[in-house]
C-alpha positions in Angstrom: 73.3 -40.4 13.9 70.4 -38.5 13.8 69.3 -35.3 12.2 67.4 -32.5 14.2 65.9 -29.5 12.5 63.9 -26.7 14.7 61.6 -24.8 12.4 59.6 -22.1 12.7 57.6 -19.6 10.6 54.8 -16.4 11.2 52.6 -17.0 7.8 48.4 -17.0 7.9 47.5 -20.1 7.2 43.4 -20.7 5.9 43.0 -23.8 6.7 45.0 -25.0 9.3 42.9 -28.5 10.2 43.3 -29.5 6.2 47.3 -28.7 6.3 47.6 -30.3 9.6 46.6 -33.6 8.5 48.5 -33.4 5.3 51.9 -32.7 7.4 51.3 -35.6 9.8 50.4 -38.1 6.5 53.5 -37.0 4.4 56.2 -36.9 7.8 54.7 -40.0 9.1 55.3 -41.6 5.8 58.8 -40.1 6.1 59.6 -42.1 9.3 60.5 -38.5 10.8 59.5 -38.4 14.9 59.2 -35.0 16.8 56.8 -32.6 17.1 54.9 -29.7 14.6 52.7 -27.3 15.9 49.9 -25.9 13.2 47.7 -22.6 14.2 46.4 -19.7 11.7 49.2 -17.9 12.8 52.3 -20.4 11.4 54.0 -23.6 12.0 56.6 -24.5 15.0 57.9 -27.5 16.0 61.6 -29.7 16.1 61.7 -32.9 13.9 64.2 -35.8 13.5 64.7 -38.7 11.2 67.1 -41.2 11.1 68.1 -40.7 7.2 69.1 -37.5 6.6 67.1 -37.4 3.1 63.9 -38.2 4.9 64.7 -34.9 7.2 65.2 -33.0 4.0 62.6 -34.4 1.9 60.0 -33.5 5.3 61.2 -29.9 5.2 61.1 -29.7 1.5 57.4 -30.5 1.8 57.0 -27.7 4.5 58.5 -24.9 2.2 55.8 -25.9 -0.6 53.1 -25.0 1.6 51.9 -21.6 0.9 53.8 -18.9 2.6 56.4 -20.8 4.0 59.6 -21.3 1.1 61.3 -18.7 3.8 60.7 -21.3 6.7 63.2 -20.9 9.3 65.3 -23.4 10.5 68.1 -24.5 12.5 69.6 -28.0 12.1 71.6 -30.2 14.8 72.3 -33.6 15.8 72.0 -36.6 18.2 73.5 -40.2 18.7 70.3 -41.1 19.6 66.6 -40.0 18.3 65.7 -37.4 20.4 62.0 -37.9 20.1 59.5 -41.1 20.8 56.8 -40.2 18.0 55.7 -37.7 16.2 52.6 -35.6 16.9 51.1 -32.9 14.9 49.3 -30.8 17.0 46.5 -28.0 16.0 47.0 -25.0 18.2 45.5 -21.4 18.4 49.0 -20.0 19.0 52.1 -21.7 17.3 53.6 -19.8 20.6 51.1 -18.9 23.5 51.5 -15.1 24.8 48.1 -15.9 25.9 47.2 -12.2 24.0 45.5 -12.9 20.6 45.6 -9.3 19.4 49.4 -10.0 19.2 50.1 -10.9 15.2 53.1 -11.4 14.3 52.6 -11.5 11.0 51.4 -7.9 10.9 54.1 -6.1 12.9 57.3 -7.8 14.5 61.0 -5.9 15.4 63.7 -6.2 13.3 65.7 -9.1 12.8 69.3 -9.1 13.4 71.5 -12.0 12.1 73.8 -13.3 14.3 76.8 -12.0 12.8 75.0 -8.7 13.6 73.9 -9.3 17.1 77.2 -9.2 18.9 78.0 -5.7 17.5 74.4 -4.3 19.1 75.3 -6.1 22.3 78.3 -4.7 23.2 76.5 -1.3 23.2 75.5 -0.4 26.5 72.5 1.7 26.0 71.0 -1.9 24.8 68.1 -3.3 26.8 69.0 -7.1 26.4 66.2 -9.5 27.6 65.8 -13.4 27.3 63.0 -14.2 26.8 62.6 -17.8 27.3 61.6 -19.4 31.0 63.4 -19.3 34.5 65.3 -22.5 34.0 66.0 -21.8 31.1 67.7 -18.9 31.8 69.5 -20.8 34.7 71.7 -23.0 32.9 73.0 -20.4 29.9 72.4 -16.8 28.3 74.1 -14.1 26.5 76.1 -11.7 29.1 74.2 -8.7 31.2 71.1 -10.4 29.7 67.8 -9.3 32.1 65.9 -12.3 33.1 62.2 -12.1 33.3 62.0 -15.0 35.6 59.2 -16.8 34.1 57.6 -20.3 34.4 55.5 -19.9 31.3 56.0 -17.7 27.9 52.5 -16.4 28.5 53.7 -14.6 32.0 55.8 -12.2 29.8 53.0 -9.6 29.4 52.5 -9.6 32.8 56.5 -9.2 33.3 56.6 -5.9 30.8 53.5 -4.3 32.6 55.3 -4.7 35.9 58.8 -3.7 34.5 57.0 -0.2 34.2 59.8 1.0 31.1 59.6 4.7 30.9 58.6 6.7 28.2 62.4 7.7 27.2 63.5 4.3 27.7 60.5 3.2 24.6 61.7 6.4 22.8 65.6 5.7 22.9 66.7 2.6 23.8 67.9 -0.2 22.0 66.2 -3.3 22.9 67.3 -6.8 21.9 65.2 -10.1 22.6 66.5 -13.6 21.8 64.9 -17.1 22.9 66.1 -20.9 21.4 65.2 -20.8 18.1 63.5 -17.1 17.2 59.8 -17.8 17.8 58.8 -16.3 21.2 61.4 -13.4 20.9 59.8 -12.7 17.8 56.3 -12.6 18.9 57.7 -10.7 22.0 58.7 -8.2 20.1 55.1 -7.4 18.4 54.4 -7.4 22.0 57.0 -4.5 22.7 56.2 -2.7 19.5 52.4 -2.8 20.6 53.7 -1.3 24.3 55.2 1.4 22.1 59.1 0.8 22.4 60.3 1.9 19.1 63.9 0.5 18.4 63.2 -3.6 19.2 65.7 -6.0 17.8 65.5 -9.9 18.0 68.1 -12.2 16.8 67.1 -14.4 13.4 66.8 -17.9 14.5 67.2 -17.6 17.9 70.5 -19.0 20.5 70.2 -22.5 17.9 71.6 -20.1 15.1 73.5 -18.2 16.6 75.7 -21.1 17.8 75.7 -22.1 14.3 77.1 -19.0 12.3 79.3 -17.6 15.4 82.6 -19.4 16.0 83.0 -20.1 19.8 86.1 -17.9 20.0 83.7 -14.7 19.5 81.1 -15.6 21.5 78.9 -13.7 24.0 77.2 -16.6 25.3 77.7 -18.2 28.4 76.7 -21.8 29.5 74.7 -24.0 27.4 71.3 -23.5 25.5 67.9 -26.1 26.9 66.4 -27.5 24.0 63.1 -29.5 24.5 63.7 -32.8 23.6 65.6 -35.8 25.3 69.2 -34.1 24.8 68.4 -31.5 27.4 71.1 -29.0 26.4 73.4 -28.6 24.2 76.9 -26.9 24.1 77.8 -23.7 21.7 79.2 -26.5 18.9 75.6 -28.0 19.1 77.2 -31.1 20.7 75.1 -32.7 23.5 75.1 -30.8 26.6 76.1 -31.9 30.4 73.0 -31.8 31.6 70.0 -34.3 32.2 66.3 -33.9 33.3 64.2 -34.6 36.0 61.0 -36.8 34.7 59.5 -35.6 37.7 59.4 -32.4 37.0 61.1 -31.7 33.4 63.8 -29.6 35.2 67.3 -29.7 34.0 69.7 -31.2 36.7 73.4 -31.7 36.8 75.1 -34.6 38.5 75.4 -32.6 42.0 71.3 -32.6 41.5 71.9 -36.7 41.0 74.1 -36.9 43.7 71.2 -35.5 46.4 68.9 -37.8 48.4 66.4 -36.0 47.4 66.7 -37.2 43.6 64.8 -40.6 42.6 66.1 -42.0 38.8 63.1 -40.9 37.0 60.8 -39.5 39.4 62.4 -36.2 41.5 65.2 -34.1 42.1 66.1 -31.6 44.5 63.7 -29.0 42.9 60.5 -30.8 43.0 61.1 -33.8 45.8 58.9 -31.4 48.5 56.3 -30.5 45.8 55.2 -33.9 45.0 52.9 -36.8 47.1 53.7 -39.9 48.3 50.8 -40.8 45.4 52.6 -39.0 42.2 56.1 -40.5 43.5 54.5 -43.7 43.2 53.1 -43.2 39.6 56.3 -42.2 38.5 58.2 -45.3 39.7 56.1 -46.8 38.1 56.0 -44.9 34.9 60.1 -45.6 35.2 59.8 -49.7 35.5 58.1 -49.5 32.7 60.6 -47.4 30.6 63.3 -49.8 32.4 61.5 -52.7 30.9 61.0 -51.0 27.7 64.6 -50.1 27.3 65.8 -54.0 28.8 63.6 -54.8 25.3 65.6 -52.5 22.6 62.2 -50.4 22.6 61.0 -47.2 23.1 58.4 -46.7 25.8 55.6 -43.3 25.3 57.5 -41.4 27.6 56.0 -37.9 29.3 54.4 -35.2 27.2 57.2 -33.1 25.6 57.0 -29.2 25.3 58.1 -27.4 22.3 59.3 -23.6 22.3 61.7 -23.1 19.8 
């Protein structure tokens, strides 16, 4: 069994090339695989490991760096490693809105804790938007949730300009943002705040937390929660989800998707089969005999690059 802990934090951070390479010497010595993103603005990223000390040992050298004894996090679990390798990556944006006067580390909403969240909710002058990606969205979400219908994080600006929110709306409303694990709701919200909504809410560690603190019985959440790494999804008790994903096009797909002559093990599904040549569909094949031959050899093959949200 393998441990899975998504982490996040908003902290400045002086020198991010110096602690990047002293994360990726101390979790590479750990034997922990997944990916941490490093920028001024924080650190983001979803990690695994094998022994569950290792895990705990990793974050416990996270928390020491300056700033981040507070890190957020949100631990789960897989029968199988959900990662290849591990990659520490320097970024400009832990999260990219793709706005750099955005800081989130100078003014955010408020956080609610999930306990709290279901109470707000339930109130119906409450603006609730998800704001995590299109397919996301599509395969789970908290009920009467508005759906920016974005392919990108970085569209959401764009979204909010063209949502055109009045003035009383920004004045009275309640508005609550989520996402997976509480990064891009919170930097959303420093968005809002700068677009002058006063009352913006976004739930403490994200859909990941919430499934871990609310018991299923009371929940508001419908479907199952995409997580960016090879489990796809995973259901409210953080058991792994029904779905699987397209390698052509990182969709998720379901076994009707499977089931279509337009899906090729490994290289497109229904959603992308049109939108790729004759060329890529070769590539891929190819990129899947290989994986096929890694996997007839008990090893792992450098698979596609993974994303990481949070």
């Amino acid at each position: 069994m393998f441990e899975v802990a998504a982490l996040y934090k908003f902290s400045k951070i002086l020198d991010p090339f110096k602690t990047h390479n002293s994360i990726r010497s101390k979790l590479k010595d750990l034997s922990v695989y997944g990916t941490i993103l490093v920028g001024g603005e924080g650190l983001n990223g979803t990690i695994s490991a094998a022994n569950k000390k290792n895990l705990s040992d990793a974050i416990d050298f996270l928390k020491q760096i300056n700033g981040f004894d507070d890190l957020d996090i949100k631990f789960s679990s897989s029968n199988k490693n959900p990662f290849v390798r591990l990659k520490v990556k320097l970024k400009k944006e832990i999260v990219t809105i793709g706005d750099e006067s955005i800081d989130p580390t100078n003014e955010v909403g408020e956080y609610l804790n999930p306990n709290e969240w279901n109470k707000l909710l339930e109130d119906d002058e409450t603006i609730l938007i998800d704001t995590r990606n299109n397919y996301e969205y599509s395969i789970g979400t908290f009920k009467k949730s508005i759906n920016p219908n974005t392919s990108k994080f970085r569209e959401f600006p764009k979204w909010l300009e063209k949502k055109k929110f009045s003035n009383s709306d920004k004045k009275n409303k309640k508005v609550a943002m989520f996402c997976t694990g509480g990064i891009r709701c919170e930097k959303a919200s420093s968005l809002m705040k700068k677009n002058g909504f006063k009352n913006v809410y976004h739930l403490k560690g994200g859909i990941l937390k919430y499934f871990e603190s609310v018991p299923e019985q009371e929940t508001m959440w419908e479907g199952e929660c995409f997580v960016f790494d090879d489990r796809v999804s995973v259901k409210h008790d953080l058991s792994v989800g029904t779905y699987d994903m397209c390698h052509g096009c990182r969709m998720p797909i379901t076994s009707n998707d499977k089931a279509s002559k337009n899906y090729i093990r490994g290289v497109a599904c229904p959603k992308c089969f049109d939108k790729t040549t004759d060329e890529q569909k070769s590539r891929y094949m190819s990129r899947q005999k290989q994986v096929d031959l890694a996997n007839a050899r008990n090893q792992k093959h450098i698979g596609p690059k993974e994303e990481i949200f949070n």
